[in-house]
C-alpha positions, 0 to 999 in steps of 0.5 A: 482305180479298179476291184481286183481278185487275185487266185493263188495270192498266197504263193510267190507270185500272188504275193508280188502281184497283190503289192503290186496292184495295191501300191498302184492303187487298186482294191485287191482281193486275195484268194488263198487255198488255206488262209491259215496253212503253210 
């Protein structure tokens, strides 16, 4: 399938937007402000 990069993937949106892309079978890439912050 296709690379993906997801900007803001550690919001509510990204979130649905990353499982969605990787149960369809893409290679996702998350991108989050703070990977360890809140």
């Amino acid at each position: 399938m296709s690379r993906i990069v997801v900007f803001g993937a550690g919001g509510n949106a990204g979130r649905r937007v990353v499982a969605e892309a990787v149960s369809r079978g893409h290679t996702v890439t998350a991108v989050v402000r703070d990977p360890g912050g809140h």
